[in-house]
N, C-alpha and C positions, 0 to 999 in steps of 0.2 A: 672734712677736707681730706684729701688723699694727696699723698706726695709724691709729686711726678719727679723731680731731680734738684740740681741746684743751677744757680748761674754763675758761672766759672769767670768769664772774661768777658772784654767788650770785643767786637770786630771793627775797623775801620773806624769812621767819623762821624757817618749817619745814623748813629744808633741802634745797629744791630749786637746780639748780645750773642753767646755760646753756653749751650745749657748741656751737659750731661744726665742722662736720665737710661736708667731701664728700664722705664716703666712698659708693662707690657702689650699695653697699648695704644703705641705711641700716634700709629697709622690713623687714628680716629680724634685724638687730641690736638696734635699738632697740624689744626687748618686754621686757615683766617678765618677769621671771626670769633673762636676758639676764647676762651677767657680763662686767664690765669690766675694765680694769688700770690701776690709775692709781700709779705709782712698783712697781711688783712687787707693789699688793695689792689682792686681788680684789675690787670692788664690783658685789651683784646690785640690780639695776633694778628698784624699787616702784613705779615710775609711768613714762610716758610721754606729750608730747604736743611737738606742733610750734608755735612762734610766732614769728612775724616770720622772719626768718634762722637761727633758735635751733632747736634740739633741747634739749626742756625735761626733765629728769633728776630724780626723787628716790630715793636707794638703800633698802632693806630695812637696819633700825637706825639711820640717821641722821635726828633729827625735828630737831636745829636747826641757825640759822644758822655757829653756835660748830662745828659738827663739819665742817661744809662750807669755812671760811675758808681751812685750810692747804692747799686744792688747788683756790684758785684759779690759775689761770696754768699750770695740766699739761697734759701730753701723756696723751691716754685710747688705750689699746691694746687688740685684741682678740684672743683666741686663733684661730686661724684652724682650726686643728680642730675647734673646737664650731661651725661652721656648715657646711651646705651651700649654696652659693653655684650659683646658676644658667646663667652662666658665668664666664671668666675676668674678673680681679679688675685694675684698673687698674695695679695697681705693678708686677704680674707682665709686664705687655706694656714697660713700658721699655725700651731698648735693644735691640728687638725688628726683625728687618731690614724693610722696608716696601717690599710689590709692585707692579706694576702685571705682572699676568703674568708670564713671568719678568724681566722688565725692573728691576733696583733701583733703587727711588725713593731711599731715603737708608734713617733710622735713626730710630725712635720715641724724641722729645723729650722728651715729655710729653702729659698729656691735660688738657686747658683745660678748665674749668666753665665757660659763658657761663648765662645764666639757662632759658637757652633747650633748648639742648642741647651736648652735650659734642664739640669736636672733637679732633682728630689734631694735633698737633703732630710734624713728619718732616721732621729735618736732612735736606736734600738737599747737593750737593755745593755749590754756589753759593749756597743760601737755605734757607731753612725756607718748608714748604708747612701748609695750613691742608685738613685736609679733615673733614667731619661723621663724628661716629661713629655712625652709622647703616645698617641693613639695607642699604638700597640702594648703598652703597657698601665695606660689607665682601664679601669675596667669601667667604674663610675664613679663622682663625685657627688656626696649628699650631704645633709646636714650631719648626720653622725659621721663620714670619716672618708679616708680615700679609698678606694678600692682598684687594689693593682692586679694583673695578670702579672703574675710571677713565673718567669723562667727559669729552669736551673740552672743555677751558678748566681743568680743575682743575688739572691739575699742569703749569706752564707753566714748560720748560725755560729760556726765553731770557731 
């Protein structure tokens, strides 16, 4: 199971819920018919829409606020075989070794949401480096490690 976000709040009376999530792909998860995991049990997706920071949820069977109450505050999971995802998936590149040619930058940290765009988080030995996750600075992803086209100025040893 893969963890798409939590459910935060209820909305209104009919059962829709407010899910926070970064997951990074949200665009292909979040349709009807769509199946969620919330404690080991499966809820499918009757609506969808986006508002403010929210990912706005209501399941197929549940119309009111009474059936939504016990899961506020969960962790929503998705099964990662019901999708086909476009490329690789943010959790998967963790701990992931980080190139610049063969030169080793450090070790993939994490990947930061800014509102804007996502970057790199990469333990180097001395620091952690910030680089965008963007075309122009991946070169390619494989099993063995990232590999960045490196600018200068970005990843500064000193």
């Amino acid at each position: 199971m893969l963890y798409l976000g939590k459910l935060v709040n209820t909305h209104g009376l009919k059962g829709e819920v407010k899910i926070i999530s970064d997951f990074k792909y949200k665009n292909i998860v979040f349709k009807k018919g769509s199946v969620l995991y919330i404690e080991g049990k499966p809820y499918k997706i009757n609506s969808y829409r986006s508002h403010q920071k929210y990912d706005m949820v209501t399941f197929e069977n549940i119309n009111t606020i009474d059936d939504v109450i016990p899961l506020k505050g969960k962790n929503i999971y998705i099964a990662k075989e019901d999708y086909n995802f476009p490329g690789p998936l943010n959790e998967e590149l963790y701990g992931k070794k980080v190139y610049d040619g063969d030169k080793l930058i450090g070790t993939l940290k994490e990947i930061e949401n800014t509102s804007h765009q996502e970057l790199l988080v990469i333990k180097g030995k001395n620091k952690d480096y910030l680089v965008p996750y963007v075309k122009p600075f991946i070169q390619k992803i494989t099993d063995e490690g990232i590999y960045l086209n490196v600018i200068e100025g970005l990843i500064d040893e000193n």
